[in-house]
C-alpha positions in Angstrom: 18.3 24.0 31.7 18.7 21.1 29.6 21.5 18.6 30.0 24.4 18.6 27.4 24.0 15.6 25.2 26.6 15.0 22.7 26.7 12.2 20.1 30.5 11.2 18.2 30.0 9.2 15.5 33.1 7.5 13.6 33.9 5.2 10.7 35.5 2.4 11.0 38.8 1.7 9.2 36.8 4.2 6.6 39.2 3.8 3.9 39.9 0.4 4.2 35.8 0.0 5.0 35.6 1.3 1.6 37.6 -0.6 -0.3 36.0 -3.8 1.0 32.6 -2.7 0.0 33.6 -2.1 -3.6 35.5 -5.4 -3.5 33.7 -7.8 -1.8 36.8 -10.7 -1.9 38.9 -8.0 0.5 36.2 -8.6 2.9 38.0 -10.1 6.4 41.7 -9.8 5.3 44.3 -7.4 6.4 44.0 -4.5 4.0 46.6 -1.7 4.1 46.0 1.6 2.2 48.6 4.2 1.4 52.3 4.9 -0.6 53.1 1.7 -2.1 57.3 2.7 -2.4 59.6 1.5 -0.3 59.3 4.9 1.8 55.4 4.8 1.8 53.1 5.1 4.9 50.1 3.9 5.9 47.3 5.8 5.6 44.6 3.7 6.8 44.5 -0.1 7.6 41.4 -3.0 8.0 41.1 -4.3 11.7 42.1 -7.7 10.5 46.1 -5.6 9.7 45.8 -4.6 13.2 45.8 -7.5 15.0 49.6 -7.5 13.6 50.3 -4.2 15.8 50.2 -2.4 12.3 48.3 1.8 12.7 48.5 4.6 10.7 51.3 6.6 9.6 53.5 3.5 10.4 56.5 3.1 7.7 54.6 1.0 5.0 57.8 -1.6 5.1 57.3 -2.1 8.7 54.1 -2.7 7.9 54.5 -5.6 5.7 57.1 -7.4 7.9 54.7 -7.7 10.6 52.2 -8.9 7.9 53.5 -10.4 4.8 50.8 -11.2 3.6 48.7 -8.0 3.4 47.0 -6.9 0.7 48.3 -3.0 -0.2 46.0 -0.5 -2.2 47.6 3.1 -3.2 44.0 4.3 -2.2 41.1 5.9 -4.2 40.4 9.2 -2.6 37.8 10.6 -5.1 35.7 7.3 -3.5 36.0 8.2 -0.3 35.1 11.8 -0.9 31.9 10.3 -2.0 31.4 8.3 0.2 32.0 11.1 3.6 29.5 13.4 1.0 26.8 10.7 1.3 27.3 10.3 5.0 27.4 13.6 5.6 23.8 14.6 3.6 22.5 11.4 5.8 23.4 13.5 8.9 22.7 16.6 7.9 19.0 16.0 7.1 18.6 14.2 10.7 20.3 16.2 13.0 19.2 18.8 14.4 23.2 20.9 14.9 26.6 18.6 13.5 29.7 19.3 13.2 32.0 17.5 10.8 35.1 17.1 12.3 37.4 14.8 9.7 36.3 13.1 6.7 34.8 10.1 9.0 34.1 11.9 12.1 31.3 14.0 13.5 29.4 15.3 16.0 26.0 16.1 16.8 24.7 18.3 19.8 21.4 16.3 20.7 20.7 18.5 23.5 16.7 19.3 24.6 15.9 15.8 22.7 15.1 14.0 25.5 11.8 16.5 26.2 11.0 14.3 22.4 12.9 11.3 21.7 15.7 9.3 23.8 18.7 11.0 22.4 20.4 7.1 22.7 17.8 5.8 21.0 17.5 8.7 18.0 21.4 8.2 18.1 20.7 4.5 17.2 18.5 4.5 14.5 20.9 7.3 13.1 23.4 4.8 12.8 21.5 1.9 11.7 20.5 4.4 8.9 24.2 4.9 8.1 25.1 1.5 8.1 21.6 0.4 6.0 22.4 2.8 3.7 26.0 3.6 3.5 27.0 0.2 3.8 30.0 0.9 5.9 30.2 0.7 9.5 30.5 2.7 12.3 30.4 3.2 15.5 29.3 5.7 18.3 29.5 7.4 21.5 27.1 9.6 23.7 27.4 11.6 26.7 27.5 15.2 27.6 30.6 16.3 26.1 33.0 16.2 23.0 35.8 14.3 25.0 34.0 11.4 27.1 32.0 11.0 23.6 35.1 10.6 21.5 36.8 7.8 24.3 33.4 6.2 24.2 33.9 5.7 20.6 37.3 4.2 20.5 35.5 1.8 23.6 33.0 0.6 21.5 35.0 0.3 18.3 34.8 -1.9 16.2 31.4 -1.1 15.1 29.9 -0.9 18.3 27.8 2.1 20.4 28.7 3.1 24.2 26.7 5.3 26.1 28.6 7.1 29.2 25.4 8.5 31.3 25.5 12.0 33.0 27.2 11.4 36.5 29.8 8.6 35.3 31.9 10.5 33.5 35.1 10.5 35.3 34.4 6.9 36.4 34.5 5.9 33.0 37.5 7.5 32.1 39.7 6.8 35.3 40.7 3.3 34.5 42.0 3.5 31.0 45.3 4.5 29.9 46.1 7.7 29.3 47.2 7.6 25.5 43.7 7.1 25.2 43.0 10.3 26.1 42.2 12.9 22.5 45.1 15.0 21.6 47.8 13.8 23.8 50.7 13.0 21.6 53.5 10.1 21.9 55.8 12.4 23.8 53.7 13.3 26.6 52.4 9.9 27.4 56.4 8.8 27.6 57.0 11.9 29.9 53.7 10.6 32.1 54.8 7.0 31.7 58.4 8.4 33.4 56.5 10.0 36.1 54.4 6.8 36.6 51.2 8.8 35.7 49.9 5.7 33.5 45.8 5.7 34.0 43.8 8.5 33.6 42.5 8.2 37.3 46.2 8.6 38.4 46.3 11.9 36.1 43.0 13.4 37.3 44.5 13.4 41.1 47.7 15.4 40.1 47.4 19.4 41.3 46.8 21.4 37.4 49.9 23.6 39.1 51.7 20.9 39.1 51.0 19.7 35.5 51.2 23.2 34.0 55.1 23.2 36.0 55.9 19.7 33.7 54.2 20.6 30.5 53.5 24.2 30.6 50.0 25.4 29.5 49.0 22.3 28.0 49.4 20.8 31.5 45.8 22.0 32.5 44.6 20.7 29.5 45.7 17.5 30.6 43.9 18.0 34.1 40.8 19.1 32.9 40.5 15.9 29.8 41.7 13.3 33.1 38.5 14.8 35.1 36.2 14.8 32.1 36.1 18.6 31.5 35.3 19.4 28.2 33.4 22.9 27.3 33.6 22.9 23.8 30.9 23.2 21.2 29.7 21.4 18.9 30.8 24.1 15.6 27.7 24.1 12.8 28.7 22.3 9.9 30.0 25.0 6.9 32.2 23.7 3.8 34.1 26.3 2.3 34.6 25.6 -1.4 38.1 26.8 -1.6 40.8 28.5 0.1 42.6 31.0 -1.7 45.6 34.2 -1.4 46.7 36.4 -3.3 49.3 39.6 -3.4 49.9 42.7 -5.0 53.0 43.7 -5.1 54.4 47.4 -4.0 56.6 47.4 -7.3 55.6 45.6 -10.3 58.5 43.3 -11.1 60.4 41.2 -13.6 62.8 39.3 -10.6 61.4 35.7 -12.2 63.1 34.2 -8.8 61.6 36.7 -6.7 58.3 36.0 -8.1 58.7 32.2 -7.5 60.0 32.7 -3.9 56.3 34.7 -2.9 54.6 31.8 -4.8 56.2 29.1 -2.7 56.0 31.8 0.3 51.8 31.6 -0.6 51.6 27.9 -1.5 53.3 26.7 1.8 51.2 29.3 4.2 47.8 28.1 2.4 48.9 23.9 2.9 49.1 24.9 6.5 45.8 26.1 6.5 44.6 23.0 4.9 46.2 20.5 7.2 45.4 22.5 10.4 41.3 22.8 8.9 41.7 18.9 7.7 41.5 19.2 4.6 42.7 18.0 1.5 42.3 20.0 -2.1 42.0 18.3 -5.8 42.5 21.3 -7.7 45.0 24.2 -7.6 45.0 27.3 -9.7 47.7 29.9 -10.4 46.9 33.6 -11.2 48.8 36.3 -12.7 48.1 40.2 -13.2 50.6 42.3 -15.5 51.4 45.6 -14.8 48.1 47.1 -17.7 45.5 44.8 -15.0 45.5 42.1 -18.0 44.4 38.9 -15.7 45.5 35.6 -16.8 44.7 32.3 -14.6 45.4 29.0 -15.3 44.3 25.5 -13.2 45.0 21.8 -13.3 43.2 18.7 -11.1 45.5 17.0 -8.8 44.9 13.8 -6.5 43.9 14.7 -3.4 46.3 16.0 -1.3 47.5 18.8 1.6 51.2 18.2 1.1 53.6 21.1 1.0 56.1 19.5 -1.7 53.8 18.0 -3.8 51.6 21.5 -4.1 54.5 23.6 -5.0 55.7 21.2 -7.8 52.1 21.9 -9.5 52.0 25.3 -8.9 55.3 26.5 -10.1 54.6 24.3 -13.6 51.3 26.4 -13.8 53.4 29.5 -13.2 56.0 28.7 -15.9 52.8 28.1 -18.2 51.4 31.5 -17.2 54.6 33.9 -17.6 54.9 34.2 -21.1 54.6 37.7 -21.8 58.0 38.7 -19.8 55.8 41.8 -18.6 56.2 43.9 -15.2 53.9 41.8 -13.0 51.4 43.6 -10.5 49.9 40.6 -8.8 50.2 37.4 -7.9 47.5 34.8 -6.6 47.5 30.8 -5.7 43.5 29.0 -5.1 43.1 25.4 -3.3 39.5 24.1 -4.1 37.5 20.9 -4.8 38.1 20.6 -1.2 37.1 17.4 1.4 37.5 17.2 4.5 40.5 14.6 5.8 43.1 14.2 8.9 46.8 15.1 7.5 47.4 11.2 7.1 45.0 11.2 4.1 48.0 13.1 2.6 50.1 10.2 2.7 49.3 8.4 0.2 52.5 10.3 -1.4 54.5 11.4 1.3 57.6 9.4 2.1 58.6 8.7 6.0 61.0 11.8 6.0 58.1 14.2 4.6 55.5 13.7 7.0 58.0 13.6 9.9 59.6 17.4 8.3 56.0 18.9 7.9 55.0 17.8 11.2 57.4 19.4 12.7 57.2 22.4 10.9 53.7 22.8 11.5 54.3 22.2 15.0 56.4 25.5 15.2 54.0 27.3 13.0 51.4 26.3 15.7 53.6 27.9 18.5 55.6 30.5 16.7 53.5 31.8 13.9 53.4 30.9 9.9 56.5 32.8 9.4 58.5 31.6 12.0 59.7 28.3 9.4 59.2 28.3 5.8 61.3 26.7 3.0 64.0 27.3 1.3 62.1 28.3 -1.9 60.3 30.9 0.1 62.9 33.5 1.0 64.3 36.3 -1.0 66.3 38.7 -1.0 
């Protein structure tokens, strides 16, 4: 049985990395990207920003009075589309199994390559391939799971390489903090701080009964990532081209509100599906079916985006377009495509403070209580 050997590999301030290869004079100066308002976020930032304590998704105006003198983008994401796209086919024809997590994140199940190749040195020359011909740079982790290779990354960062041998695993992670730790959230590293739980060596010794009393089922979770216990694969690789719903109605209908209620019913439900895939669409398309099966369809290009409020604005102008005939409708239909993959803070490049704080939160009781357990306002009907 061979042992697991899993490479992460991850861009470096990807957006900003961009930006500063188009535009050689950005090179080595802080360089936020994102909503340029007064209300705008960050969406990605250049190492030399963060030195001022400045990350993503903080408010863009707190941003700038920790720097003043930053230099602020509203972001090109057609570029860095592209540029994942060539990354990706760079991977793709190397590795043997990937998995593309995020727009600038992968990973790559390596495992049996040792009988070949050094899977640390293949992993190398992968990324001084990337680097040589990408031009960006990135850096990368290997061990023989998901988790120690992700904290790996974020060790070695900025573009740097750590390799966490078979054996060390736990010892690596037990003296860093535990926010470092993938997927644990703000609140639950306060609520460990409280309890004086503040490395992950001092998390791996509490009992998993214990954790699962404080923070339920995601306590174990917490137990197994402290003692480096991580199962999951590494998922093949598969874009879909477009996401898409549509409904036919029990009782073809004239109700114009009614009609526009399902619509923003289907619009919000298929955002959700975006953000929680990572993924952002550039394209949107409305569809229409009278009550005699005449099909009518109609779609417009739209920046990149995954944002509730922003896709219902587009589709319900398609939809005004589209009803003209002031027929019984049969069917309605709504179709994301020209999608890329990116985390949920791609998305604010428009999104205010208050929006990405209200879909977060909706989307966290989605997760726990189903898509229908919060919708908007548009969405119901009588």
């Amino acid at each position: 049985m061979f042992q697991k050997a899993i490479l992460h590999l991850d861009l470096d301030a990807f957006f900003a990395s961009v930006e500063q290869l188009k535009n050689s004079q950005l090179k080595g100066k802080p360089l936020l990207i994102g909503g340029t308002g007064g209300r705008g976020v960050v969406a990605s930032c250049s190492y030399e920003a963060r030195k001022f304590g400045i990350r993503s998704a903080m408010p863009m105006r707190l941003a700038l009075q920790r720097c003043p003198d930053a230099i602020v983008l509203r972001g090109d994401m057609e570029a860095y589309a592209k540029k994942s796209k060539e990354i990706t086919d760079i991977i793709d024809e190397a590795a043997p199994l990937f998995e593309k997590a995020s727009i600038d994140e992968f990973y790559l199940d390596l495992t049996g390559m040792d009988r070949h190749i050094g899977c640390w040195k293949w992993s190398g020359e992968l990324r001084q391939r990337i680097m040589r011909e990408a031009g960006l740079p990135i850096s990368m982790g290997l061990s023989v799971n998901k988790l120690v290779s992700k904290v790996g990354t974020g060790e070695a960062k900025p573009n740097g390489a750590r390799l966490v041998e078979c054996g060390v695993e736990k010892a690596f992670l037990a003296p860093l903090s535990t926010r470092k730790l993938p997927g644990l959230g703000a609140a639950t590293y306060q609520k460990l701080s409280l309890m004086g739980v503040r490395t992950v060596e001092v998390l791996s010794q509490i009992p998993p009964l214990l954790l699962r009393r404080e923070f339920g089922q995601s306590g174990i979770s917490l137990w197994k990532k402290a003692n480096a216990i991580d199962d999951s694969p590494v998922t093949p690789y598969h874009d879909p081209k477009s996401l898409s719903t549509e409904r036919t109605f029990q009782t073809d209908t004239t109700d114009v509100q009614w009609l526009k209620s399902r619509l923003t019913d289907m619009v919000s439900r298929l955002a959700f599906d975006l953000r929680e895939q990572q993924k952002l669409t550039s394209c949107i398309t409305v569809k229409i079916r009278y009550t005699d099966f005449n099909t009518y369809t109609l779609q417009r290009k739209i920046p990149y985006t995954a944002n509730d409020r922003a896709l219902l604005l587009h589709a319900r102008e398609l939809f005004d377009q589209l009803y003209q005939r002031r027929q019984l409708v049969r069917l309605i239909g709504v179709r994301f495509s020209g999608l890329v993959h990116g985390h949920y803070q791609i998305n604010l490049f428009e999104d205010t403070v208050e929006e990405s704080a209200l879909l977060q939160q909706m989307d966290k009781i989605r997760r726990r209580f189903g898509q229908g357990a919060v919708m908007r306002a548009g969405a119901l009907a009588d």
